[in-house]
N, CA, C and O atoms as CSV, one atom per row, in Angstrom:
chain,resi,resn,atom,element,x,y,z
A,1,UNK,N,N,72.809,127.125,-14.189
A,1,UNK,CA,C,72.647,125.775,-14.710
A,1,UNK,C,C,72.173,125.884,-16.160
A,1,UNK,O,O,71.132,126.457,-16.483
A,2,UNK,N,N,72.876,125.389,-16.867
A,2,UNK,CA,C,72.367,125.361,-18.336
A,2,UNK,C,C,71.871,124.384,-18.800
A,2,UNK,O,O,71.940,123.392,-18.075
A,3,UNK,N,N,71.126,124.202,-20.251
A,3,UNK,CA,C,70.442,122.705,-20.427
A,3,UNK,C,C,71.563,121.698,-20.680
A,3,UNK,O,O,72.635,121.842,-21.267
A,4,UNK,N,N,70.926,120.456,-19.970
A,4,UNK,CA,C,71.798,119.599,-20.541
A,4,UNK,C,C,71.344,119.005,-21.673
A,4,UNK,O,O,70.323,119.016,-22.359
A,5,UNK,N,N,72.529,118.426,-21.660
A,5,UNK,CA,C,72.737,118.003,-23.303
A,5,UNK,C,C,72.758,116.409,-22.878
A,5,UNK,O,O,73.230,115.858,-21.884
A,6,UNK,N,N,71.842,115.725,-24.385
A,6,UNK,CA,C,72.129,114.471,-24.309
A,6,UNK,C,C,70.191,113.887,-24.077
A,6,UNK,O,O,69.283,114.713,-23.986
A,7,UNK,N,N,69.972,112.419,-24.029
A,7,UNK,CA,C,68.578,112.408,-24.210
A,7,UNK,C,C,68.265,112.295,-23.193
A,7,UNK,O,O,68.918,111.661,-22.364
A,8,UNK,N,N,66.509,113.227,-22.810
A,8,UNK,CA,C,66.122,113.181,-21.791
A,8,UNK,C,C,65.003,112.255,-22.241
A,8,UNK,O,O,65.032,111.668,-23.323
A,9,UNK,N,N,64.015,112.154,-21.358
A,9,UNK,CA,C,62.778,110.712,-20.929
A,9,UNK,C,C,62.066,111.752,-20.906
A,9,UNK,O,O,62.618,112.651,-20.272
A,10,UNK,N,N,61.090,112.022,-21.317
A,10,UNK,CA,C,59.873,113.370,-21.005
A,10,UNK,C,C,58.644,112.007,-21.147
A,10,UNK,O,O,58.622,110.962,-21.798
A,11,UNK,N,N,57.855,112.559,-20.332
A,11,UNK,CA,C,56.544,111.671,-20.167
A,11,UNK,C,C,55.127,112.860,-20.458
A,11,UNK,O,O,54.590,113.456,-19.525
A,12,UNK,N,N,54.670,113.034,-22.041
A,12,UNK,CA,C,54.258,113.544,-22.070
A,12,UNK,C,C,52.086,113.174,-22.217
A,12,UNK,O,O,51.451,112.547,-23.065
A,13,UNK,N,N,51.719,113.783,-21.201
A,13,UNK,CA,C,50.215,113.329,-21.837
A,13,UNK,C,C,50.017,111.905,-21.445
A,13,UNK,O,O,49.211,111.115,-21.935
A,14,UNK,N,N,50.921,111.686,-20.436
A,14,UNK,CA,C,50.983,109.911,-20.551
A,14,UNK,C,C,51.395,109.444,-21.831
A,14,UNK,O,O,50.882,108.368,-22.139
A,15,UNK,N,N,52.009,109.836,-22.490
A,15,UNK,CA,C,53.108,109.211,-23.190
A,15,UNK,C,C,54.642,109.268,-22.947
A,15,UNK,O,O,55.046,110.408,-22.715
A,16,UNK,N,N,55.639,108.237,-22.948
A,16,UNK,CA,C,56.529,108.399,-23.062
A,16,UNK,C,C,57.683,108.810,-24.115
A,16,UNK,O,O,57.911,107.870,-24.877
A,17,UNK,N,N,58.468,109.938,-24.370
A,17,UNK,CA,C,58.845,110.121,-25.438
A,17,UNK,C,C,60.794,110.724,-25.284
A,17,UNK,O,O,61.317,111.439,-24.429
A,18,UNK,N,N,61.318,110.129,-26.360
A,18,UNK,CA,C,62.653,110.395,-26.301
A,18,UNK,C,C,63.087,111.919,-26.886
A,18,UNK,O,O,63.244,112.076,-28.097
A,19,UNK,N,N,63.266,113.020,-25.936
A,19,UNK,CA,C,63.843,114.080,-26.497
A,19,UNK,C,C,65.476,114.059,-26.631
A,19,UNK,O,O,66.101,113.827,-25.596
A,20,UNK,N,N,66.158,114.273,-27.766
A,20,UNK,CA,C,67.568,113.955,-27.838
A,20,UNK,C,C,68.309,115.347,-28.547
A,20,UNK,O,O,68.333,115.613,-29.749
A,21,UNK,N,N,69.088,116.395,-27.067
A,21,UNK,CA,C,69.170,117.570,-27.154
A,21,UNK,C,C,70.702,117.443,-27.863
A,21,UNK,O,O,71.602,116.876,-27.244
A,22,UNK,N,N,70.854,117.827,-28.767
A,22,UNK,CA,C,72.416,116.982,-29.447
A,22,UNK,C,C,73.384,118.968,-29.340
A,22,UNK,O,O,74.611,119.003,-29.247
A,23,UNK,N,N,72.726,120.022,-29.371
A,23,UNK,CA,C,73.574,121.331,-29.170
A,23,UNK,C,C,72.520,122.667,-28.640
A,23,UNK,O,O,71.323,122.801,-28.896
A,24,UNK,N,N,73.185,123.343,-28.032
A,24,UNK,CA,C,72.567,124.532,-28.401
A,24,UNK,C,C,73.332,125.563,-28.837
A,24,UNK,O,O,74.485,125.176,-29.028
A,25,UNK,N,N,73.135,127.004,-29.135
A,25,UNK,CA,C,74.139,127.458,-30.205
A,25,UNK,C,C,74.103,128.886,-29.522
A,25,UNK,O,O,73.171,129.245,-28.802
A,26,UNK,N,N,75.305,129.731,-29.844
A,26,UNK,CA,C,75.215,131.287,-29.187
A,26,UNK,C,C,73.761,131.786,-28.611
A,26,UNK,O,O,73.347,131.971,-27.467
A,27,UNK,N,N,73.031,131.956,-30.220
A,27,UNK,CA,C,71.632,132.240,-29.795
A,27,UNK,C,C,70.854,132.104,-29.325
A,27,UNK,O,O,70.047,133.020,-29.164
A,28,UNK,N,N,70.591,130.378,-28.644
A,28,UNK,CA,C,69.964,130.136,-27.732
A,28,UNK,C,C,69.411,128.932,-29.021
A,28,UNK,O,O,68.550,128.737,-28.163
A,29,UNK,N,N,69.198,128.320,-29.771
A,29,UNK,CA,C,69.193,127.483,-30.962
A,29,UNK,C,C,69.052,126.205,-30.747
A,29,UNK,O,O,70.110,125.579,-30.804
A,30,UNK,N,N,67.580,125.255,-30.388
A,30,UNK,CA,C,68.348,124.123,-30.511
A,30,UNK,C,C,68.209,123.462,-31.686
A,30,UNK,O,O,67.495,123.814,-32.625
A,31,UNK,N,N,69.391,121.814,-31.583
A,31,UNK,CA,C,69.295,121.100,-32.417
A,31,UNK,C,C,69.231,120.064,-31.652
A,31,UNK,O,O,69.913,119.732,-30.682
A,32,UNK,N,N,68.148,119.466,-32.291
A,32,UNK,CA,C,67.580,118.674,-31.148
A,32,UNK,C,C,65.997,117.172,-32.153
A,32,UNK,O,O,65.669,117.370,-33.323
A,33,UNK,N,N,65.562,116.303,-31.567
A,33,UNK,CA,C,64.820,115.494,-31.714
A,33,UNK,C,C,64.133,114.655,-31.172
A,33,UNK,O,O,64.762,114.102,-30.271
A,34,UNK,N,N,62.934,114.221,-31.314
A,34,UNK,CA,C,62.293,113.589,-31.086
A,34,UNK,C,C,61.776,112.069,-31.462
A,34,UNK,O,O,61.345,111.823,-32.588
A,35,UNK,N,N,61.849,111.148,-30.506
A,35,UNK,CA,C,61.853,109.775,-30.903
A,35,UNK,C,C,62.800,109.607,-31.789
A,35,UNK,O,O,62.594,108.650,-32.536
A,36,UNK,N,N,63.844,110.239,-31.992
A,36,UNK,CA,C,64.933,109.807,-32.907
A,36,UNK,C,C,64.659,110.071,-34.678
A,36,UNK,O,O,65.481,109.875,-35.574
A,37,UNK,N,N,63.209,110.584,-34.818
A,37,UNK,CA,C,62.758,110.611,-36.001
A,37,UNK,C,C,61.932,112.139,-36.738
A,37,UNK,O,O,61.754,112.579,-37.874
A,38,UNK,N,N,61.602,112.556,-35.343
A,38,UNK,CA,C,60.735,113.747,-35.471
A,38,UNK,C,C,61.933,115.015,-35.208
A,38,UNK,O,O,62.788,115.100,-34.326
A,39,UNK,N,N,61.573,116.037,-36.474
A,39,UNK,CA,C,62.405,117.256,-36.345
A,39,UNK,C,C,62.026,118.338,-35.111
A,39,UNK,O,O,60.840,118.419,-34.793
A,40,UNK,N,N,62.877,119.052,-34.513
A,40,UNK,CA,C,62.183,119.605,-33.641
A,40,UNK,C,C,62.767,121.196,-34.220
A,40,UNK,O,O,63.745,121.440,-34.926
A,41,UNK,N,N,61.811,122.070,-33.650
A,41,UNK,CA,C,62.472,123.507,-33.865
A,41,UNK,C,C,62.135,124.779,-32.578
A,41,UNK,O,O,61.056,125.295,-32.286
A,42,UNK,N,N,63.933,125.086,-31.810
A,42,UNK,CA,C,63.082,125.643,-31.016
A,42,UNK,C,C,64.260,126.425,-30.081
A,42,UNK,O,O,65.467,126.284,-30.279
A,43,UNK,N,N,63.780,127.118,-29.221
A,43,UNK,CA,C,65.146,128.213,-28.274
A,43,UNK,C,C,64.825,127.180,-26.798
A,43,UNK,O,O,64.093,126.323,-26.303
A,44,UNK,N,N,65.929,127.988,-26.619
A,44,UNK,CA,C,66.681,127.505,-24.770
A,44,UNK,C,C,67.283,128.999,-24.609
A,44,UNK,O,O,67.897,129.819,-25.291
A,45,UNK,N,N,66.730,128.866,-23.269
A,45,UNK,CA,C,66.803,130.677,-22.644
A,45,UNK,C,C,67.567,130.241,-21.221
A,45,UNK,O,O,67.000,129.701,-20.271
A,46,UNK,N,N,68.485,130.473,-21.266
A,46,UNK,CA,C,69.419,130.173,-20.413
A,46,UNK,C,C,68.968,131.262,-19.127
A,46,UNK,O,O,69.210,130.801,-18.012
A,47,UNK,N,N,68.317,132.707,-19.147
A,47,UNK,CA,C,68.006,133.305,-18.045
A,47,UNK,C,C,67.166,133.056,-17.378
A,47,UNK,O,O,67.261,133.208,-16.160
A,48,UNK,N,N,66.024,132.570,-17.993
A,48,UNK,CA,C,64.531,132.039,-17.704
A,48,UNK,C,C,64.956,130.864,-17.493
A,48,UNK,O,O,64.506,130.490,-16.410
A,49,UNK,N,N,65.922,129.681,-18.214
A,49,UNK,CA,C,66.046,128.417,-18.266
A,49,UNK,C,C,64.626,127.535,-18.351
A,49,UNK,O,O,64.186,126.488,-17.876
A,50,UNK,N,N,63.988,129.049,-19.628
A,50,UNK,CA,C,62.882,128.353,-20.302
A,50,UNK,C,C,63.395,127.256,-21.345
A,50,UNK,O,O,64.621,127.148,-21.302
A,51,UNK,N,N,62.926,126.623,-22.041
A,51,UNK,CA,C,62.659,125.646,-23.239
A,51,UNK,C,C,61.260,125.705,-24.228
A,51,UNK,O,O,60.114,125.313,-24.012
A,52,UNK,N,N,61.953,126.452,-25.545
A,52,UNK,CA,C,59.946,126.230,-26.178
A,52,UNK,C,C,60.566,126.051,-27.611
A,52,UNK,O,O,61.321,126.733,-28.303
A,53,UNK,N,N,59.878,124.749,-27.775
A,53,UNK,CA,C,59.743,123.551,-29.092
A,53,UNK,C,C,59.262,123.203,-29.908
A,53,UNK,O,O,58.440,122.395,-29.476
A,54,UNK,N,N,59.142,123.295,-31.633
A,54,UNK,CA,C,57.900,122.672,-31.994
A,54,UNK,C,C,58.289,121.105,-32.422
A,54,UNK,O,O,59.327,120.879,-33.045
A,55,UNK,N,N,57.546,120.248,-32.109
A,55,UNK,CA,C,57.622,118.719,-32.486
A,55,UNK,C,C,56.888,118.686,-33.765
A,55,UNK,O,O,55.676,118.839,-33.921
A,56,UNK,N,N,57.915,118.434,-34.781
A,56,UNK,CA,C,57.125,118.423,-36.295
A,56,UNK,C,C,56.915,117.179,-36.335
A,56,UNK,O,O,57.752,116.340,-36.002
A,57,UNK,N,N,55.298,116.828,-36.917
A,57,UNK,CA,C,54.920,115.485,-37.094
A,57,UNK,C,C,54.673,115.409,-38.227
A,57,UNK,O,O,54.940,114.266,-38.599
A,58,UNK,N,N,54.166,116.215,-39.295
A,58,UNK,CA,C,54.598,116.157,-40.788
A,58,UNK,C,C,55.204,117.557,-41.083
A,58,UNK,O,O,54.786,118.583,-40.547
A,59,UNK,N,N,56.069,117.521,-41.844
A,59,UNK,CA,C,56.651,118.792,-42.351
A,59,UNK,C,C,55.488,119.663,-43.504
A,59,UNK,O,O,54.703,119.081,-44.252
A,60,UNK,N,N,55.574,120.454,-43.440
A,60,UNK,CA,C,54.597,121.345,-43.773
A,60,UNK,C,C,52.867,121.060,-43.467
A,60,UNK,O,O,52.011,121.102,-44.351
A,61,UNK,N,N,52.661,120.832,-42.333
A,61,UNK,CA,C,51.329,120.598,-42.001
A,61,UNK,C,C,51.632,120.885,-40.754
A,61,UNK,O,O,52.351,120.281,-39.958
A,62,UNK,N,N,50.667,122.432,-40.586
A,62,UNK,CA,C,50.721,123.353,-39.183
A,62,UNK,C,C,50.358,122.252,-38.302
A,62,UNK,O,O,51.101,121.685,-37.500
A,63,UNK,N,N,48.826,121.954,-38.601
A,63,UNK,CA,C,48.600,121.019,-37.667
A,63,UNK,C,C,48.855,119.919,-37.281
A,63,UNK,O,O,48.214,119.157,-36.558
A,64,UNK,N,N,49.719,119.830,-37.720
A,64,UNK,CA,C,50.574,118.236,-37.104
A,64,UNK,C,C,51.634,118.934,-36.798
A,64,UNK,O,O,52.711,118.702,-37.347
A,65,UNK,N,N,51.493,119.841,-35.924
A,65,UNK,CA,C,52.896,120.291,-34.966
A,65,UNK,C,C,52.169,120.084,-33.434
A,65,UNK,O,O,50.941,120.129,-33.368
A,66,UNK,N,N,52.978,119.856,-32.218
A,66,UNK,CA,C,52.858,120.303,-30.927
A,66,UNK,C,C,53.651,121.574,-30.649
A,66,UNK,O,O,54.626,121.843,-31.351
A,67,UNK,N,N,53.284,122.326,-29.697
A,67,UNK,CA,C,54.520,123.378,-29.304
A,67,UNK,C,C,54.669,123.046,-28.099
A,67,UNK,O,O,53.618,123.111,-27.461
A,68,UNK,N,N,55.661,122.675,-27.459
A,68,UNK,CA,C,55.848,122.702,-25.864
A,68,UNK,C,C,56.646,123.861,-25.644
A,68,UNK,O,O,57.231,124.570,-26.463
A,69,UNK,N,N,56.557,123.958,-24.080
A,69,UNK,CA,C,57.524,125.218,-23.295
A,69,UNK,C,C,57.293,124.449,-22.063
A,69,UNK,O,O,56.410,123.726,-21.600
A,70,UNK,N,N,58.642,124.976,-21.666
A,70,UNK,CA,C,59.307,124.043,-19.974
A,70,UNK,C,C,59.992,124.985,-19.601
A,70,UNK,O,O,60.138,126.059,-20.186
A,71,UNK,N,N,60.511,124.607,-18.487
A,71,UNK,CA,C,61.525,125.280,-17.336
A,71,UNK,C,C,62.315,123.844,-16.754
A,71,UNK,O,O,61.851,122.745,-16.452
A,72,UNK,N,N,63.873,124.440,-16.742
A,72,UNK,CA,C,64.526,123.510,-16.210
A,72,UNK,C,C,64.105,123.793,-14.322
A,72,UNK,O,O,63.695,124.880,-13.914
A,73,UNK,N,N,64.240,123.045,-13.765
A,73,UNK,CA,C,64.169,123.306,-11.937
A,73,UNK,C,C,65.153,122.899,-11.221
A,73,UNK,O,O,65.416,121.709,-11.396
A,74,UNK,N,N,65.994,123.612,-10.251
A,74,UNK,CA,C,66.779,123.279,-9.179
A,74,UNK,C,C,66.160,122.636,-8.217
A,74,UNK,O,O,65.493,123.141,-7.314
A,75,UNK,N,N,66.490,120.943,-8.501
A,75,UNK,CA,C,66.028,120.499,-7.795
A,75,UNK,C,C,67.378,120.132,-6.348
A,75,UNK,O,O,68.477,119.589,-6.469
A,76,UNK,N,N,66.601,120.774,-4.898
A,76,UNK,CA,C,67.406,120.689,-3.967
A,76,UNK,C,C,67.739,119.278,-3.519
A,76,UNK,O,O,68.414,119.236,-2.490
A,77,UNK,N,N,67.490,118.388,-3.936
A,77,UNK,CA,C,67.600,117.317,-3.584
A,77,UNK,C,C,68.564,116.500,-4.531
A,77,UNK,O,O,69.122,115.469,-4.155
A,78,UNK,N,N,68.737,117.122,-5.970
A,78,UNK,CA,C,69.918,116.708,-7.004
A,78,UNK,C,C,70.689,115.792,-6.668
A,78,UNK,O,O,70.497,114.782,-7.346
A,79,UNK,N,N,71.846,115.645,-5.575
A,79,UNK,CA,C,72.715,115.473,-5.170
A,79,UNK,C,C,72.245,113.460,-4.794
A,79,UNK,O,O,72.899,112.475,-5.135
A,80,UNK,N,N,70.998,113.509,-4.057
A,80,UNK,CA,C,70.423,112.002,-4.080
A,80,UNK,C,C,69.939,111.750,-5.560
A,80,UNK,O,O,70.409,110.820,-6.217
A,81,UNK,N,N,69.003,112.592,-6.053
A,81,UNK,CA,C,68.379,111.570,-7.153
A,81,UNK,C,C,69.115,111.736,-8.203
A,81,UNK,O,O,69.063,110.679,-8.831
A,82,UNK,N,N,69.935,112.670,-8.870
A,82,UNK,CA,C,71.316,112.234,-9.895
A,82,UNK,C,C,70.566,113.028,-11.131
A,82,UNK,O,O,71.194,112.915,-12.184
A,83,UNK,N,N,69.471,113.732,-11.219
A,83,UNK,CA,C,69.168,113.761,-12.419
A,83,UNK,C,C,68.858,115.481,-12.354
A,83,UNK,O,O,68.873,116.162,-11.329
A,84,UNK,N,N,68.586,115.944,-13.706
A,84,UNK,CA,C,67.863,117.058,-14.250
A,84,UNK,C,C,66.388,116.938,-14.384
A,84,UNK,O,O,65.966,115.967,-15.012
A,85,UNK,N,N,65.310,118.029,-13.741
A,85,UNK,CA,C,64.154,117.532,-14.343
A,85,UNK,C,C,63.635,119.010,-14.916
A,85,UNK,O,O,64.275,119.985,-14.524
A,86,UNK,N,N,62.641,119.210,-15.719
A,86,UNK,CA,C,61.959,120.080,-16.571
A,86,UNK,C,C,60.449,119.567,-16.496
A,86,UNK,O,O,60.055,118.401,-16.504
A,87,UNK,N,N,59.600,120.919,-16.410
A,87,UNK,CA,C,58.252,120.294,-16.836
A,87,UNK,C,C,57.507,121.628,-17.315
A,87,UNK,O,O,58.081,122.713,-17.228
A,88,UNK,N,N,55.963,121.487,-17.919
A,88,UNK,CA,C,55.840,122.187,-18.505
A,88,UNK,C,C,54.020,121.681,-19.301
A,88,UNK,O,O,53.242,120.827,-18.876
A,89,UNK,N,N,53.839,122.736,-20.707
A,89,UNK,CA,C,52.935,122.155,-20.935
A,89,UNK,C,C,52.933,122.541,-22.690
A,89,UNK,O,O,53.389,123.565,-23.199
A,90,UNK,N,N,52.297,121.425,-23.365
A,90,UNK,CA,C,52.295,121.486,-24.565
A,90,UNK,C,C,50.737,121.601,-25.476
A,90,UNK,O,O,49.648,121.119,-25.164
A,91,UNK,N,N,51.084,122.366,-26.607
A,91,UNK,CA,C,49.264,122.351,-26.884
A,91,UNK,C,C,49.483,121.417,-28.080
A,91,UNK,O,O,50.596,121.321,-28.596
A,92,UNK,N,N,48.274,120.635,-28.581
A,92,UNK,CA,C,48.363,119.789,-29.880
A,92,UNK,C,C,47.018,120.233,-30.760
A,92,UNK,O,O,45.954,119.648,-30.558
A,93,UNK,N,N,47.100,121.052,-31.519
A,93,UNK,CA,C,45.871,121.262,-32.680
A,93,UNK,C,C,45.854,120.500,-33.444
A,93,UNK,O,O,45.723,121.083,-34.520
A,94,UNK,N,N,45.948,118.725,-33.687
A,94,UNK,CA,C,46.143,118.176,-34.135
A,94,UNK,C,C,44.833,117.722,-34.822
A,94,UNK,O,O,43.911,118.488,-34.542
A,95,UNK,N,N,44.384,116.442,-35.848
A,95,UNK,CA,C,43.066,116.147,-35.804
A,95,UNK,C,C,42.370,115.993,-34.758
A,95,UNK,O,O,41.406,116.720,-34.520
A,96,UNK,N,N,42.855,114.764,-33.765
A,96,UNK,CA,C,41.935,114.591,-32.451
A,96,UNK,C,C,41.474,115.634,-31.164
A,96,UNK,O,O,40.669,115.474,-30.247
A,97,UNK,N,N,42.329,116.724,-31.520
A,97,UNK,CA,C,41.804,118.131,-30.878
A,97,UNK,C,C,40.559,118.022,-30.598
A,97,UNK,O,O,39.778,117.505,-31.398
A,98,UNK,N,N,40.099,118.589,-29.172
A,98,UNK,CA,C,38.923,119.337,-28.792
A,98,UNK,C,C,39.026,120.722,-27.743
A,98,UNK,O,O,39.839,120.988,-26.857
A,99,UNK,N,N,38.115,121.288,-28.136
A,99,UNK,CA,C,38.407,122.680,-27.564
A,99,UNK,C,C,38.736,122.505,-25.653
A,99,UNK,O,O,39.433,123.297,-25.018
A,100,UNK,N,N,38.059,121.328,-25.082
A,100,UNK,CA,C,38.817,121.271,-23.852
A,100,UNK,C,C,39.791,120.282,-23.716
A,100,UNK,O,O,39.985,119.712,-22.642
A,101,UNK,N,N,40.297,120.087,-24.542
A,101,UNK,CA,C,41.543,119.428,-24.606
A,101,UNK,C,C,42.716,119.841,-25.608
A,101,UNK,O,O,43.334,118.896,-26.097
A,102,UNK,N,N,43.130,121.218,-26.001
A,102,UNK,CA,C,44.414,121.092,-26.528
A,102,UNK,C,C,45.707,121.722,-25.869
A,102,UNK,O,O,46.631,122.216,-26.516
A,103,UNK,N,N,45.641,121.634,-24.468
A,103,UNK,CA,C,46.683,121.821,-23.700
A,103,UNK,C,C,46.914,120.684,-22.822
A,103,UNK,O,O,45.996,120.208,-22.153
A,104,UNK,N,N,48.339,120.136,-22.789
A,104,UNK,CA,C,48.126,118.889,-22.183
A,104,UNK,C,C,50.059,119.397,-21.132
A,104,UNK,O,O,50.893,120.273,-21.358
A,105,UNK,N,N,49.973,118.315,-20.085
A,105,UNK,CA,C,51.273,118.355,-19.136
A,105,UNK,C,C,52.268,117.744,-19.592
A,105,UNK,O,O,52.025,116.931,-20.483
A,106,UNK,N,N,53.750,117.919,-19.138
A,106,UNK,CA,C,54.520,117.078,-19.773
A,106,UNK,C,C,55.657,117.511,-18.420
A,106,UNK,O,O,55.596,118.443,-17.617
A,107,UNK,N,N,56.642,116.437,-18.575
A,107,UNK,CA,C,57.547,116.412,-17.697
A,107,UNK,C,C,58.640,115.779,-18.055
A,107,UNK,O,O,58.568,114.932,-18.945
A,108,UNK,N,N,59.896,116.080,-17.408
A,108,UNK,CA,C,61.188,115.314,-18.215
A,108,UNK,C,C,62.645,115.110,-17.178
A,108,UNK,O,O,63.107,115.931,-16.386
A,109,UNK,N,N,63.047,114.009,-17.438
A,109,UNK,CA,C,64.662,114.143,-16.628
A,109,UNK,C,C,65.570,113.814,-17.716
A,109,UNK,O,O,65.284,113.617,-18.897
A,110,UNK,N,N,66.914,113.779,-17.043
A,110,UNK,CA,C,67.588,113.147,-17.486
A,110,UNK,C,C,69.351,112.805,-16.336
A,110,UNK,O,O,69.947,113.539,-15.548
A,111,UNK,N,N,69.544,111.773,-16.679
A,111,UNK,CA,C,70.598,111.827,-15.796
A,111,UNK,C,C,71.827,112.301,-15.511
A,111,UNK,O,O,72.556,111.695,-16.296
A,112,UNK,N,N,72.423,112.942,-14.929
A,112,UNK,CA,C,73.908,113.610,-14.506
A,112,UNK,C,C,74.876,112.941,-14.738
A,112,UNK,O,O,74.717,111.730,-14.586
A,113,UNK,N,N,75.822,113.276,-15.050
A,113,UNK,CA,C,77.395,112.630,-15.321
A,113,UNK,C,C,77.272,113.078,-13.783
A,113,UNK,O,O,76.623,113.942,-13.195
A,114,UNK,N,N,78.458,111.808,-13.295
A,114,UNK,CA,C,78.800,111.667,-12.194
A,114,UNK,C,C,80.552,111.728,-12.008
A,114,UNK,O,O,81.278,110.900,-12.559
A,115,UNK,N,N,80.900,112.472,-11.433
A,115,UNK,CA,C,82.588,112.113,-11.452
A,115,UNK,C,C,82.843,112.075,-10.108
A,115,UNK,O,O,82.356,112.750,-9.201
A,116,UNK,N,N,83.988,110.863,-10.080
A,116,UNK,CA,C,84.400,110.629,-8.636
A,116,UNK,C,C,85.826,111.512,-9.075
A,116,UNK,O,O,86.708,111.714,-8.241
């Protein structure tokens, strides 16, 4: 199973956020975004069917990056609920950082083309 392509719903931290996976490339490369506005930079490991991302929130300011990493999952049940899901966890060294808080959960679907 490879990643799909196209936007997923990730609910991260209790936020909701639009990841929009537009390719991935020989190398494992994506090109890809966030909320439609935020650059992202990051691999897809098709053996692991890991995912690890950085969400740039200002360009050149380390700390206004997140990094996430996910795993896509076979979910056995696919076939009823129609979708892809991924989950995972992201750290934010951002200003509002605290040392027991800069790892936070995140989770994601997205839905299946269906062909009759």
């Amino acid at each position: 199973m490879t990643l799909p392509i196209g936007e997923w719903r990730l609910i991260a931290n209790g936020h909701t956020r639009f990841f929009k996976v537009e390719s991935v490339d020989s190398n494992g490369r994506l090109n890809a975004t966030m909320q439609n506005t935020f650059k992202v930079n990051g691999f897809w490991d098709e053996r692991s069917k890991r995912i690890i991302f950085q969400r740039i929130i200002e360009e050149g300011k380390p700390r206004r990056e997140q990094t996430y990493v996910g795993y896509l999952m076979d979910d056995p049940d696919d076939e009823e609920t129609n979708h892809y899901r991924m989950a995972g966890y992201f750290d934010d060294f951002g200003p509002a950082a605290r040392a027991e808080r800069i790892m936070h959960g995140w989770f994601g679907q997205i839905g299946k083309t269906v062909s009759k």
